[in-house]
N, C-alpha and C positions, 0 to 999 in steps of 0.2 A: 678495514673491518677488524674488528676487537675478538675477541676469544672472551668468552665469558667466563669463562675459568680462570681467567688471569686477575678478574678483581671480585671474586665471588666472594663473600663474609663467609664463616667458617660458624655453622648452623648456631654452637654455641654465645656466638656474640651476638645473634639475632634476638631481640626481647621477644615475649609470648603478650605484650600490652597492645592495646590500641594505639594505630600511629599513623603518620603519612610520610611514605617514603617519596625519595626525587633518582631520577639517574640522568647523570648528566656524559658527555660525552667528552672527547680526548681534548676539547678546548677549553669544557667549564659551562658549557649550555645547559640547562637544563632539557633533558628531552622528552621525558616522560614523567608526570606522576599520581602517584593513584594512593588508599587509603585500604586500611585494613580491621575486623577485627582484634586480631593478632596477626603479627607482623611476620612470626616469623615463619609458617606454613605459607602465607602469601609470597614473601618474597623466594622460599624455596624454588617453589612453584617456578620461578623465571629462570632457576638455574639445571632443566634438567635436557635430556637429550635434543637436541634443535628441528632435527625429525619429527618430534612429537607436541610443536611448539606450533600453534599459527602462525600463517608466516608474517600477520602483521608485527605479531611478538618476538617472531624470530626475528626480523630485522629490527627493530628495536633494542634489545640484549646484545646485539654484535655491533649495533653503532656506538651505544653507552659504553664507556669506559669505566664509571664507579658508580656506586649510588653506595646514597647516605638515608637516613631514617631521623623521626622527630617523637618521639612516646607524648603521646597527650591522654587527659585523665577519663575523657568520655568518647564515645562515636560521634556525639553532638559537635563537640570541638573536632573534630578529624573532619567530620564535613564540612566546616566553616575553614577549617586548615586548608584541605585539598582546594576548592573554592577561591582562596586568597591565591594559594601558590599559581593555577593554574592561570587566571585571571592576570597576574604577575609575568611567569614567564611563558605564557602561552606555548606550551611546549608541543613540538611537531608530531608526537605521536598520540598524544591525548586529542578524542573525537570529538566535532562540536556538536551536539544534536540542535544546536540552534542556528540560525543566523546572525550575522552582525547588524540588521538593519535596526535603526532606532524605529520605531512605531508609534504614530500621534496619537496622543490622548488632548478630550475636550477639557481644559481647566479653567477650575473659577477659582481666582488671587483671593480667597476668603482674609486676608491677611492683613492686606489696601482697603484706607478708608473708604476707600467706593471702588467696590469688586468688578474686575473685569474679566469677562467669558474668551478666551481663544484658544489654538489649538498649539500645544505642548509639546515639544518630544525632549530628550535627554534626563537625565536624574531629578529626582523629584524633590519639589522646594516643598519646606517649612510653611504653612501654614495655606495652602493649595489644595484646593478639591480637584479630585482628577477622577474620572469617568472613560473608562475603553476598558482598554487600548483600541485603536478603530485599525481598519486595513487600509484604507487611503482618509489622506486630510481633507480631502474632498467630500466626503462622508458627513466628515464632521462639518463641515461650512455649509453646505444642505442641511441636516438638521439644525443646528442653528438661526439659520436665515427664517425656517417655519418658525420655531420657538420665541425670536425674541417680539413677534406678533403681540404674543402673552405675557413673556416676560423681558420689558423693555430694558435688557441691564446693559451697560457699560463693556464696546467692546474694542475702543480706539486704545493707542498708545499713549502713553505716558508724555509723549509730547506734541501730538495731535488733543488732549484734553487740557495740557497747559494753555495752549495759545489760543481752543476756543475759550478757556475760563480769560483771558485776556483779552479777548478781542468782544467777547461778550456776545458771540455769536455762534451755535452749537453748528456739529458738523450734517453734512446730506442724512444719517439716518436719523438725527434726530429731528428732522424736519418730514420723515416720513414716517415719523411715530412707532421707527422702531428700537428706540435710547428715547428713557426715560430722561435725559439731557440732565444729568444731574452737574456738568461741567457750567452753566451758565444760572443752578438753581432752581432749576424747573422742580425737584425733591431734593428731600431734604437727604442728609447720610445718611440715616436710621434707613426714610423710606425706600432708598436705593438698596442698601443692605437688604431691607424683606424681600424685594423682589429677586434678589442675587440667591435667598435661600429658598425662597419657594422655586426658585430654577434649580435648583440640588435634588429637592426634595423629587420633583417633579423627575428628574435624571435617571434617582435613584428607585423609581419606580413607586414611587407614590402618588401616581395619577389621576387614580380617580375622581380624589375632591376635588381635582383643579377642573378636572370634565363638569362636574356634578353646581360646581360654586359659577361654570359660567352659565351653565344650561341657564342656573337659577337667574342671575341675569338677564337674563333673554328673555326669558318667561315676562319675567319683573317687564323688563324696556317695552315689552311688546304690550303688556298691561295697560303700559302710560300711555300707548300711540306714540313711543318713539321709533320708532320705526328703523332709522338710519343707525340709533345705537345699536339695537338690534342683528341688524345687517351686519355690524363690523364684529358683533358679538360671535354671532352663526361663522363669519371665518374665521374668527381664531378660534372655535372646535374646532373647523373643518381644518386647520393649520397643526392642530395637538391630534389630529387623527394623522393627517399625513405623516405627522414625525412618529407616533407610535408605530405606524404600519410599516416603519424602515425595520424595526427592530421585533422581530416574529416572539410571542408568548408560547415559552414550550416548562416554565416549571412554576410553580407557585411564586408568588405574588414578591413574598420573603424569602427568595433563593438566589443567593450569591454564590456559583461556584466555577471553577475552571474543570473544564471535561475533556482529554487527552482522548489520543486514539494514535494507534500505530499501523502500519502497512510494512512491509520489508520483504525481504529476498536476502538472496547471499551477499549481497555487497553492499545495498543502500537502505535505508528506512525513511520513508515518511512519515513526518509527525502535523497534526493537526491538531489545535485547543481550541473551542469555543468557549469565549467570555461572557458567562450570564450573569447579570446583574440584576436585580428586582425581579429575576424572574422571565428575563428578554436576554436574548443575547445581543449583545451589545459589540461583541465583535469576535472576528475570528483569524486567526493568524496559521500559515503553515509553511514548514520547508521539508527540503528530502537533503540527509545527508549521509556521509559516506558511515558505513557500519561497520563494528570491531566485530571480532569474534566473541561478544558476549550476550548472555542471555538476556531474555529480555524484562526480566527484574532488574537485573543492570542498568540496560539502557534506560528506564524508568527512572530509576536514582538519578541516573547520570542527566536525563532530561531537565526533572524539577530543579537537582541543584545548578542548573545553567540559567532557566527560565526563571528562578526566584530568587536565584543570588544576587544580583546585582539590583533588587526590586528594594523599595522602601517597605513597611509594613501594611501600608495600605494597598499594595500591589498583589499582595496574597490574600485570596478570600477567604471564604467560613468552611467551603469547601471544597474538596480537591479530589478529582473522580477520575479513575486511571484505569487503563485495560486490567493489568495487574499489579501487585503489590512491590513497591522495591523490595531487594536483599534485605535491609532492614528496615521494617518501616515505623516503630516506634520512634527509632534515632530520627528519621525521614521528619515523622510528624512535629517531634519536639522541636526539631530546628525550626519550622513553617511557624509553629507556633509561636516559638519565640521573636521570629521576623514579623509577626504580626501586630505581637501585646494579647494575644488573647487565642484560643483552644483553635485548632483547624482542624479538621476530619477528612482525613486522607482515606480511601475506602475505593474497594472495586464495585457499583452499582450492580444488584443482583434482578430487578425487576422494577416495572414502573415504566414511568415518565421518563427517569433517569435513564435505564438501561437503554431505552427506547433512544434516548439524544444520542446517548452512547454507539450505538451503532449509527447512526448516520455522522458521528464526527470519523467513525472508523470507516463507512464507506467514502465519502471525503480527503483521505489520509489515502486509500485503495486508489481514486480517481486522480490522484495528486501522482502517486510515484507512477504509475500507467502514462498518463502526461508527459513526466518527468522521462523516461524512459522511451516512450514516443518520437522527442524532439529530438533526444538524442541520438537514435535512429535515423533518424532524416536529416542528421546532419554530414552535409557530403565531405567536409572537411575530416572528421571526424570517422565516417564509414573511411577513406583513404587509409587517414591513419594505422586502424587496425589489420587492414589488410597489409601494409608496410609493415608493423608489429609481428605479425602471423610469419609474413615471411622470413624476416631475421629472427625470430625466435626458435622458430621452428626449423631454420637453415633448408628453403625451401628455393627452386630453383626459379619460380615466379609468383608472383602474388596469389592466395588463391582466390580467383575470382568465381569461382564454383564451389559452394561447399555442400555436402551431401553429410545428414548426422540421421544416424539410425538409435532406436530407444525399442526394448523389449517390455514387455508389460504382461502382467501375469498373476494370479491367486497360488500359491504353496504349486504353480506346475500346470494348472488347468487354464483353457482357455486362452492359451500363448498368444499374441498376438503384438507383431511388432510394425514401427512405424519407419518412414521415410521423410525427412524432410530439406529441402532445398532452399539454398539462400545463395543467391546471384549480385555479385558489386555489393555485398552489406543488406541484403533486403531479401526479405522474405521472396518466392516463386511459387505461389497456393499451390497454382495449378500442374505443377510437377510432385507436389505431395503425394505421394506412395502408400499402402497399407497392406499389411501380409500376415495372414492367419499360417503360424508355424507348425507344420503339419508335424514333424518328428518323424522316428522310423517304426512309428509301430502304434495299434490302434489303444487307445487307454495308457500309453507311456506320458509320464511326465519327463517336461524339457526342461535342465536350467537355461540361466541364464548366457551363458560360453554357448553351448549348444544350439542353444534358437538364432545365436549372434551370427554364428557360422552358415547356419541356414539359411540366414537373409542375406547376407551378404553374397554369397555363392548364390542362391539365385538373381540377385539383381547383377551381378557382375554376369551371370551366365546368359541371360538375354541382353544385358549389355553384348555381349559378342557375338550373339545372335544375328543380333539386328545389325551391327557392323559387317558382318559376313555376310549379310543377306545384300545390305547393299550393295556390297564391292562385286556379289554374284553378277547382279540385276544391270550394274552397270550405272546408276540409276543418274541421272544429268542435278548435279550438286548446287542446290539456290540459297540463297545467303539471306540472315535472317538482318531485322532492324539494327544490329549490332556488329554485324559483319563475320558473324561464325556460319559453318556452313551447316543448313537444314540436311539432314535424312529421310526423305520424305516417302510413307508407306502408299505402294498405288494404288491400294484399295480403297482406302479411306481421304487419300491429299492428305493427311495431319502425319506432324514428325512424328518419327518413332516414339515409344514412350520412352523406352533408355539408352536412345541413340545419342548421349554427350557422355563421357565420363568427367570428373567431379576433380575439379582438382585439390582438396580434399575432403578424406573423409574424417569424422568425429562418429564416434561410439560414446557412448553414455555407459561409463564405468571406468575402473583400473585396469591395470597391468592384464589381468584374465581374457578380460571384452577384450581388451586389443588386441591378446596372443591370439585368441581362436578368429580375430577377422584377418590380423596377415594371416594365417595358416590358410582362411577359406582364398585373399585374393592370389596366396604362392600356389595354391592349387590348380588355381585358374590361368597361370602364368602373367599376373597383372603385377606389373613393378615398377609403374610410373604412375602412380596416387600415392600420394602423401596417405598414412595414415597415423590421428591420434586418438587417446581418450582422455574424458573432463572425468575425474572423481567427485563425487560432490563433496565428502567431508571440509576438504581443503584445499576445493575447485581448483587441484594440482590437473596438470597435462603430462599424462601417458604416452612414451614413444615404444614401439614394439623394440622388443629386446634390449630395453634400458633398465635398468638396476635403479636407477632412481628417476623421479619428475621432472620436467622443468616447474618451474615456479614462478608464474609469470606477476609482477607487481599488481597490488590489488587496484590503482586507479587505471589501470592497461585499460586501452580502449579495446587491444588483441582478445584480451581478455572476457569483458564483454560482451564481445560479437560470440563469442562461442557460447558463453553462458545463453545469450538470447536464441542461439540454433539450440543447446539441449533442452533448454524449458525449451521450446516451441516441438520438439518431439516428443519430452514426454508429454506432450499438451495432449498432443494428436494421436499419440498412442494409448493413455489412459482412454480419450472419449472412446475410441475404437473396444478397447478394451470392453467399457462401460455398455456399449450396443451388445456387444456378443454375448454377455455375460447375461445383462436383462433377456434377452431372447433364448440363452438357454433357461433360464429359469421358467421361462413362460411356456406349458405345457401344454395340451389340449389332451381331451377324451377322442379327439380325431388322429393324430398323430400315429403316424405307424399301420393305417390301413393302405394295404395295397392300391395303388392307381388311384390312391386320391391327395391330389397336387394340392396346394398353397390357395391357388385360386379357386377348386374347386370347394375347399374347406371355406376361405370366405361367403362363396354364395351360399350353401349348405346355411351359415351360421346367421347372414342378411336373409334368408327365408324364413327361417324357424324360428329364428329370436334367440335361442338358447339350447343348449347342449340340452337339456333336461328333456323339453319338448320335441327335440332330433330322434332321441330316444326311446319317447313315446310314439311318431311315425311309423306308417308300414311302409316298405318296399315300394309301394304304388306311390305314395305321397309322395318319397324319395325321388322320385324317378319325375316328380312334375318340374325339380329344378332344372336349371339347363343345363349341358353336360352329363348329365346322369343317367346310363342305362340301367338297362333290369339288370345284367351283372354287377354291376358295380351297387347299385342297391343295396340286391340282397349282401353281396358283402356287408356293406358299409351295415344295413341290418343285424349281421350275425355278428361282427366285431362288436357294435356297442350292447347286445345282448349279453357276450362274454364278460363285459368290463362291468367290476363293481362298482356304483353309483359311490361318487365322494360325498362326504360327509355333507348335507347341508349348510349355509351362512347362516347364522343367529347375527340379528342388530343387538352388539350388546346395550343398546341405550334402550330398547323397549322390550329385547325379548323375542323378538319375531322372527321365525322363521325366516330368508330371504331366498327367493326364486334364482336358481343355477344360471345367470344371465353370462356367462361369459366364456369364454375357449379353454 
């Protein structure tokens, strides 16, 4: 491991130009490279305290041994620079927001005297119409199969069309009239050529006339009493409807653009593009990959220049529709531009149709990394792993096959409320999920966040011992559950205790603080066999109580992981918790606060009368026809709503109208 000090530039030799730097490591590799405004703030930047550095960056600066710099005269060229180099020497810390799979596209050889339709993948040829990219080839040979009903073109090889032009005999489709068999002369060049363009035209979303010019047909044949032409006419619409109806109309007619959408968490992002072409999306492509710690303008640069760098100009469309805008997106747009031959309109859609696809390529992207995230959950090889991680990381005396993570939730202090949650062999356990409204010591006291930690944890550790010692009283005869641990079974109820297992560890949601005040609550309790840590979220470091510094566990750590998925899943459960208390404080009634009158009595009250207003207006006697309700309670309930000033009326501000006090 290198010291970054040891080959740091000395501020002054760094240029203030636009450039792309490389850092390579003690063998000559390149490991890293990236692109700047100005270089030299940038490259600063990677030489300051290693504490203060993500750790993706920090291990990166201590594997590099030097880096070198390139001054180029525009951003434009810096992104075509970083792009080469990257592309080049695929360096290990630079992220791929893409995948490496190549992706079929349907191409017509516009270029060959007699154009051939099939499906494509790799760099794209000189004189080649290409239409996609599709998600599977399969895709595209279904749609084709309907199409060349209409348009018979040319779809055999170069040496399946020699040897029928020799043999003088065309191949099976064009014996089933789906090849215009121009290999034996059935048309001419010219006329094989139109039908190869009017399948372009047709691709490219010019549809309609070809719908409208066969109706005409059919009309016409049906006119003559041809009947059978007819018949063949009626299915090749019905063949241009099927293959239209692969491909859903979600923008105008004349819209080509690619529409991005992202999803992410602290280590991974999903990206999703749908390709609309004529106005249809024509395909869609998505992967989840591993995330730097930058923002997500960043990632956006970093996206398009991956997904259209290695593209020909016809691979970039007219428009380009992004969550948000890269770091720079004039430089952004000019390069697209210039990879096209002609203006591109890079832009975050504000309303519309657009906005409209926009979120569903974004809920797409949402459903992709949950997926993603999913499988990897249930993978038992994988849950092992982390728990193996956990335990040599954490110099733990067994695996922990229990882990219990607590998460506090709160407004500036009010309405405290913290959560519990269990995760057993890697996998969630709902039904031991915990929830605790943190009382504090005193009525209207705000709790921080140390505070309420200590409170929760000291209560659940102290019916933990409870219920330990209750058993051990009771004597109680010890039954073994599916797993082979032993149940504590309460004999009121038959169900285990609720906190009769302790957790072989625990996770707190916070730093160094959250973890001091839980060891201080579990030494209270004289508990000193749980593990205890805390997840930060800045730099999803791990907290050991009375450590001066983190562990740092590698960011593709499955250990890692497994913790991150228990603290989301507690602040999951502890915001909704949160979210309940919080709406039900706000939700008030003109009933609230009268004496002897309960929850349920307030329901019937309010399912009789219809409304506060008309409760109101009630005497005593009416009161008292509810059930539950005596003549004391009545007249209370009477003289309280007497005492209370009427709220302000509803106005509908759409008409004006007064509205009737319908509610609690």
């Amino acid at each position: 491991m290198a010291d970054p000090s040891t080959y740091r530039p000395r501020p002054g030799e760094i240029p203030t130009d636009a450039g792309v730097y490389r850092f390579r490591d003690a063998g000559g590799r390149v490991v890293y490279v990236g692109k700047a405004k100005s270089l030299r703030p940038r490259l600063s930047s990677y030489f300051q305290d290693l504490s203060a550095l993500h750790p993706r960056t920090a291990t990166m600066v201590t594997t590099a041994a030097s880096v070198e710099w390139t001054v180029v005269a525009t951003e434009v060229e810096a992104l075509q620079l970083e792009y080469s180099w990257i592309k080049e020497f695929d360096p290990r810390f630079n992220v791929k927001y893409r995948d490496d799979k190549s992706y079929p596209y349907l191409a017509v050889t516009l270029g060959e005297e007699f154009p051939r339709a099939q499906v494509m993948r790799g760099s794209k040829r000189r004189g080649t119409r290409y239409f996609g990219p599709y998600a599977h080839a399969w895709a595209i040979r279904e749609t084709l199969d309907l199409l060349l009903r209409v348009f018979p073109m040319r779809t055999c090889s170069s040496g399946v069309f020699r040897r029928a032009s020799q043999v003088g005999r065309p191949c099976l489709l064009g014996y089933i009239d789906k090849c215009s068999a121009p290999c034996v002369g059935r048309v001419s060049a010219e006329e094989h050529r139109q039908i190869a363009n009017d399948f372009c035209d047709f691709m490219a979303g010019n549809t309609g006339k070809f719908v409208r010019r066969l109706e005409n047909r059919m009309k016409e044949a049906s006119s003559n009493l041809e009947f059978e032409q007819a018949a063949r006419l009626r299915d090749d619409i019905t063949a241009l409807g099927k293959a239209l109806e692969k491909s859903a109309v979600v923008l105008g007619d004349a819209t080509d653009a690619d529409v991005f959408a992202l999803a992410e968490d602290q280590l991974e992002a999903a990206v999703q593009v749908f390709h609309v072409r004529g106005g249809r999306v024509r395909g869609q492509r998505g992967w989840v990959a591993e995330k730097d710690a930058e923002s997500v303008p960043e990632i956006v640069g970093h996206l398009l220049q991956q997904v259209y760098g290695g593209e020909s100009g016809e691979g970039v469309p007219r428009e380009v529709l992004v969550p948000v805008l890269p770091e720079d997106p004039d430089s952004v747009t000019e390069w697209l531009s210039a990879l096209r031959g002609s203006t591109v309109d890079l832009r975050v859609p504000q309303r519309g149709d657009k906005r409209t696809l926009m979120e569903t390529v974004r809920r797409n992207a949402e459903q992709s990394l949950a997926r993603h995230k999913l499988a990897r959950a249930g993978d038992l090889t994988a849950r092992s792993q982390a728990l193996q991680e956990l335990q040599e990381s954490l110099e733990l005396a067994e695996a922990p096959l229990r882990v219990e993570c607590f998460d506090v939730s709160h407004v500036q202090g009010t309405n405290v409320v913290a959560s519990m949650v269990v995760f057993e062999d890697g996998l969630a356990r709902k039904s031991e999920y915990r929830r605790f409204i943190v009382r504090g010591t005193g009525a209207g006291e705000t709790v921080d966040d140390t505070a309420a930690m200590h409170e929760v944890l000291t209560r659940r550790f102290q019916r933990y011992l409870e219920d330990r010692d209750a058993a051990s009283d009771l004597e109680l005869a010890p039954d073994t559950d599916d797993e082979g641990r032993i149940e504590r079974i309460d004999p009121d109820t038959g169900r285990p205790k609720r906190f009769a297992y302790p957790p072989n560890l625990v996770v707190v949601d916070g730093g160094l603080p959250q973890v001091n005040a839980a060891r201080a609550a579990l030494d209270r309790l004289g508990i000193d066999d749980v593990a205890l840590v805390g997840l930060a979220k800045r730099l999803e470091e791990v907290w050991l109580p009375g450590q001066d510094f983190p562990v740092v566990l590698p960011r593709t750590s499955e250990g890692l992981y497994l913790l991150q998925r228990v603290r989301d899943e507690a602040h999951r459960f502890a915001i909704t918790f949160h979210r309940q208390r919080r709406s039900k404080a706000m939700t008030k009634s003109a009933l609230d606060g009268i004496p002897g009158l309960g929850e349920a009595r307030r329901k019937a009250l309010l399912r009789h009368f219809g409304s506060v207003k008309r409760l109101r207006a009630a005497s005593p006697e009416e009161l008292q026809e509810v059930s539950g309700i005596g003549p004391a309670l009545a007249a209370t309930i009477a003289a309280e709503l007497a005492q209370q000033e009427p709220a302000a009326p509803a106005v509908n501000l759409m008409t004006g109208e007064v509205m009737d006090d319908g509610g609690a």
